[in-house]
N, C-alpha and C positions, 0 to 999 in steps of 0.2 A: 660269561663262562669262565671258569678258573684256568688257570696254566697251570696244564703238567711239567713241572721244572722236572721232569727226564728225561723228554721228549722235546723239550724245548731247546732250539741250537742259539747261545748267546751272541748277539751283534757285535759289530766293531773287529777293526782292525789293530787293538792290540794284541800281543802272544802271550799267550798263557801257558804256562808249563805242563808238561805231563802229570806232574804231584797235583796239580791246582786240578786239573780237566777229571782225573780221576777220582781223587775228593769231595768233590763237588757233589759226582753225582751218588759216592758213597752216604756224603753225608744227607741229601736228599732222601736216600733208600732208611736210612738209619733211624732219622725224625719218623718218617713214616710207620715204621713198624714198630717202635718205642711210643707212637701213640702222640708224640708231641704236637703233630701237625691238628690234630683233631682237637687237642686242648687250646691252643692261641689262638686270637680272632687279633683286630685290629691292633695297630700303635693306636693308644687312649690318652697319653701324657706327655708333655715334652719339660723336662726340667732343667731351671738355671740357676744359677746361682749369683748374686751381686754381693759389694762391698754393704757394711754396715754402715746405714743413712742415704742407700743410693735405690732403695724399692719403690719408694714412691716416682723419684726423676726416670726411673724406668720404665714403669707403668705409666708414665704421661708418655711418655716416646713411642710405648708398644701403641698405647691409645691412637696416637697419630699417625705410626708407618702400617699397620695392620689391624684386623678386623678383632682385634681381641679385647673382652672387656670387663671389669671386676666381678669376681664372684663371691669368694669369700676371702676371708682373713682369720688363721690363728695362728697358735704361740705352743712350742714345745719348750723343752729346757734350751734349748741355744737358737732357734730359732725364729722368727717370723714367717711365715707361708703365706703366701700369696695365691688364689686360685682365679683363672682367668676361663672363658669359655668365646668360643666362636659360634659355628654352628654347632647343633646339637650332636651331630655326627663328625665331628673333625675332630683331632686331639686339644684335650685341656692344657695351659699354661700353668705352670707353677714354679713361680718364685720364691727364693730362698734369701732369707738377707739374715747374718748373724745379729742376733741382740747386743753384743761390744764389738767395740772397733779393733781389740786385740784377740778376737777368737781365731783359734788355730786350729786345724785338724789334718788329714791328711791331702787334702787340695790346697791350704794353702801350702804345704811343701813342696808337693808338686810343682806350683805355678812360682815358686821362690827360686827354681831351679835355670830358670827362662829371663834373660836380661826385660824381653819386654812385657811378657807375663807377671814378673815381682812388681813390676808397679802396680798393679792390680790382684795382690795374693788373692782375694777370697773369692775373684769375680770368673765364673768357666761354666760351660754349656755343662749339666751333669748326665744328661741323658733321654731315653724315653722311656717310656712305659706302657707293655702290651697288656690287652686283657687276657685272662687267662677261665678255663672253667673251673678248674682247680690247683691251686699255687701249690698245696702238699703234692701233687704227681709230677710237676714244672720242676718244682727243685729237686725230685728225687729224680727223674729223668734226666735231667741236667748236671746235676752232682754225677752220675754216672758214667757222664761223658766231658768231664774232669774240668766242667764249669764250677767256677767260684764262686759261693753267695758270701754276703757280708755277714758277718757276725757280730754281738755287742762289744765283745774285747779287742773290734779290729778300727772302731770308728768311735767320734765322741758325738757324731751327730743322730738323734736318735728315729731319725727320718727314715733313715736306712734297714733301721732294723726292728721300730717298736711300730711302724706306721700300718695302714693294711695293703703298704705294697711292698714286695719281696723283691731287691736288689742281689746284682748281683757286685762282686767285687770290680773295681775301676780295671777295663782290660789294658793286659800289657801292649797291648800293639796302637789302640786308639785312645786311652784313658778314659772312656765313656765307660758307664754302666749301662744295663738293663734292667728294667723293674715291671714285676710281673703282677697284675690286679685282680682278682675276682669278685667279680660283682661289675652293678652299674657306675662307669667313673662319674656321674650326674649323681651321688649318690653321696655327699659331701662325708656323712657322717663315717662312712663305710672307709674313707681315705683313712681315717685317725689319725689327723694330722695333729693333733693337742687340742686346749681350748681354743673356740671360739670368739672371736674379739671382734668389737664392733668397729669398724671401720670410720677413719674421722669428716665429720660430715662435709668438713670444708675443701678436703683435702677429694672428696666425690664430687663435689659440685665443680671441682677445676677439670676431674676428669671426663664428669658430663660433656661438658663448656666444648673440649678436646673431639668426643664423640658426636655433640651437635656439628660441629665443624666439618667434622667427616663427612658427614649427612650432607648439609648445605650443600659442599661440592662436590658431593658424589662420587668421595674416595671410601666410600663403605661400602657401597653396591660393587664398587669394583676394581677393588681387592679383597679376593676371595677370602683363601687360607694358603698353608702351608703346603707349597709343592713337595718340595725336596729338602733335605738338611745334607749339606756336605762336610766329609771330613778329611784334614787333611793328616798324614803320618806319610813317614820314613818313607825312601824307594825300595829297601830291601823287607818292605812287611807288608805289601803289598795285597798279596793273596792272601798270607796268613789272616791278614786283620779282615779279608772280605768272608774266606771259610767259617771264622769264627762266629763272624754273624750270623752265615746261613746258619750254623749250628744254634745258634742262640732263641730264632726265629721262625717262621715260617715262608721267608721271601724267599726271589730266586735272584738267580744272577743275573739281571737282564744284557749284558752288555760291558765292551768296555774300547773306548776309544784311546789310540794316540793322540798327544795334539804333541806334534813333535816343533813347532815353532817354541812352545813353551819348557823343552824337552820333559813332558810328564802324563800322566796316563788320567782320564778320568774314567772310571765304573758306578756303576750305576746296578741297586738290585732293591726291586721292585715286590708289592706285594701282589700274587696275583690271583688273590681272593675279591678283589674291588675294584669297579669300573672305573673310579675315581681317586686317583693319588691323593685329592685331599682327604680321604676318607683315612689313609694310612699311609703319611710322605714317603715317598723314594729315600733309602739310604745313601749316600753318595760316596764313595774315597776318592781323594786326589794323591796320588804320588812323584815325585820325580822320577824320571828312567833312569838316572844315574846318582848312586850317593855323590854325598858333598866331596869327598874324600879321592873319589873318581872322576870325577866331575874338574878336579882342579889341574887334572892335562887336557882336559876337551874343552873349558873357559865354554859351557853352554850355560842358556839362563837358566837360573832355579830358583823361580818366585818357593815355589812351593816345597821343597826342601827350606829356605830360605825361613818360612814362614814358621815350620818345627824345628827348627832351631834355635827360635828366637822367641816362640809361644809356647813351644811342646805339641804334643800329639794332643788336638782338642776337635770340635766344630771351629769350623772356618766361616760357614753364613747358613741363614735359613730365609729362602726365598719361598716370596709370595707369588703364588698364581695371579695374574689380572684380567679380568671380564673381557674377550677377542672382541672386537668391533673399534669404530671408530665416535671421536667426541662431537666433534663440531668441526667442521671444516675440512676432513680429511685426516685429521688429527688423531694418531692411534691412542686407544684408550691409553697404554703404559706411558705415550708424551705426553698425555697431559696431568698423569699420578705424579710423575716426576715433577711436573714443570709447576704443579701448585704444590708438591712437597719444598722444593729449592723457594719457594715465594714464602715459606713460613720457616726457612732458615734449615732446612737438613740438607745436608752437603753431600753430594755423590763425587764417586771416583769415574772422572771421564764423561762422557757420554752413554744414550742409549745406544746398545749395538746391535746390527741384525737390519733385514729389510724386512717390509709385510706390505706389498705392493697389490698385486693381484695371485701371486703362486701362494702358496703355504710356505709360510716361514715362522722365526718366531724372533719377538725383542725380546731384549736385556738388558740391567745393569745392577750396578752394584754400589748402596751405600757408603758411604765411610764407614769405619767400626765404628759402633755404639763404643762411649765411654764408660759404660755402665757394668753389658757383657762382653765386649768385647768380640760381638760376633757384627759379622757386616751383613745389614741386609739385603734381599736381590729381589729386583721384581722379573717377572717374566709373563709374555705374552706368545701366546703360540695363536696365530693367524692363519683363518680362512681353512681352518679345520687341520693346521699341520698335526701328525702324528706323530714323527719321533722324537726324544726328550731332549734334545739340544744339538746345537752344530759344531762342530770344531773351530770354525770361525771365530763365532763367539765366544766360547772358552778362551783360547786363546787370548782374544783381546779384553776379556775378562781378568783370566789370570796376570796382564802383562798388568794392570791396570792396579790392581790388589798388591801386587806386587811392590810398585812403584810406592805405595802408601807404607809397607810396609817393611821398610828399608832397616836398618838397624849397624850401625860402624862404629867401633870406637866410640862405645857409649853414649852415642848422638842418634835419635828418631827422626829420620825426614820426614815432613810433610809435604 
């Protein structure tokens, strides 16, 4: 059964403001009667973007930490595309890798902006992409209520604007876009992504080799798909950048916790059209409670300010769901994903965190960032039928954990 998000009272003990509580449910009333809610169905796509010469070291990574695996391959004027598939009902992956190593456009300025972002201009999560039943009524309803689509004189890449999926402009509060599809995403030809290009046959068989692997030790059956994607941005854009997306969307606000160990808030908004998050991941924002600026009479931690500061306002990680049960021994399935990932060289921050004894709980943890995107990724197990979408516990020691990796002083990167 679907959620009436205006009827529904949001979880959590963070405070939302009068402007936010009120909005929210204007902007819910709004979608609705403008017809938007009726045209969008699921998230269909999740787009990245990597350096020129690093798609393929990518896609053997993706092949290894998740369920994701080649689909196609072409070529527009500046690009490579990469298309990846899971299950047939979870969102497509699509990879971006520029054709030279000196292409510019407005991401990599963007990320030129950010000490630890510029060592990787061209590399940044770009977004997702919903279906739609009709994109000409999407962007006129949308246009209406003062969202931005991209235009050709505004970008040099022409993914954005010549493909058959309708973007909208990079938002100010989270630098992600939205991209809106009509039609089947299984439907290669319908993307227009450029030509088609054969894929190198040697260069498949490594990634076979990758996916046998998986198989053999039963890190394919159990790692799903894509739970959640989180983002991190500013303390004072907090609501803005979460309204935005209702407006953008069809989700609702499910929630939003303090984790005041970490001084920052996490939210959480949810599509509540499907039983299943992997069918359409949970959006996530993380913020700090207090800007940086304020924050330097209170000397409280701010991984997460820390983290847009030093990155900019992008995706922070995109965590995989893992199959609840146990391997052998007692052994939660997420310790033994981890502990035959670290056995073929992928480095995690810390430990897994959380119990899953005999209550409902759930594990967690968190890769290093990929050198590739830049994005870290999480596994998570929710145990013995747990229901709510994370604990404060864990965030926390999540965040404290990300944190630590992601230090940045005087021009110096700790590891």
């Amino acid at each position: 059964m679907a959620i009436d998000e205006l009827t529904y009272p949001p979880k959590g003990d963070k405070k939302n403001s009068a402007f936010f509580d009120e909005y929210r449910l204007k902007i819910y009333e709004r979608r609705r009667a403008a017809g938007l809610e009726q045209l969008l169905g699921n998230m269909v796509g999740i787009v990245v973007q990597v350096e020129h010469g690093e798609a393929i070291p990518y896609l053997r990574e993706l092949y290894l930490l998740g369920p994701y695996r080649f689909e196609a391959l072409h070529q527009n004027a500046t690009h490579r595309i990469y298309t990846l598939c899971s299950q047939p009902n979870f969102p497509r992956m699509i990879v971006l890798e520029p054709l030279t190593a000196d292409y510019a456009d407005e991401v990599t300025l963007l990320n030129r902006l950010y000490p630890l972002a510029a060592q990787k201009p061209n590399a940044r999560y770009i977004g997702e992409i919903f279906n739609t039943t009709d994109t000409g009524q999407t962007r006129e309803i949308l246009e209406s209520h003062n969202i931005r689509f991209n235009y050709h004189h505004e970008t040099k890449n022409p993914f954005y604007t010549d493909s058959g999926v309708l973007f909208t402009f990079p938002s100010d509060y989270t630098c992600n876009r939205i991209g809106y599809f009509q039609g089947e995403i299984e439907d290669i030809e319908a993307l227009k992504l450029g030509d088609q290009l054969e894929f190198d046959a040697a260069e498949l068989a490594t990634l076979e080799k990758i996916a046998e692997f998986a198989q053999a030790e039963r890190l394919d059956p159990l790692v799903l798909g894509v739970d959640h994607l989180a983002t991190r941005i500013l303390a004072g854009e907090r609501e803005d950048a979460i309204l935005e997306f209702l407006t953008m969307t069809h989700y609702y606000f499910w929630g939003a916790y303090n984790i005041a160990e970490m001084n920052s808030s996490t939210n959480v908004n949810r599509n509540g059209h499907v039983e299943d998050d992997k069918q359409s991941p949970a959006k996530v924002f993380t913020a700090n409670n207090t800007p940086s600026f304020i924050n330097s009479f209170e000397g409280l931690p701010m991984p997460t300010e820390d983290f847009v500061r030093n990155y900019g306002r992008r995706l922070h990680h995109m965590a995989y769901e893992v199959q609840d049960g146990d391997h052998r021994g007692g052994e939660k399935n997420v310790d033994f994903v981890v502990n035959t990932l670290r056995d073929k060289g992928v480095k995690f921050l810390a430990h897994v965190v959380g119990e899953c004894l005999d209550d409902p709980n759930l594990k967690q943890i968190f890769s290093k960032h990929s050198e590739y995107s830049i994005l870290i990724t999480e596994y998570v197990e929710r145990c013995h039928g747990y229901e709510g979408f994370f604990t404060k516990s864990n965030v926390a020691s999540l965040t404290a954990a990300a944190g630590q990796d992601e230090r940045y002083e005087h021009g110096h990167v700790f590891d």
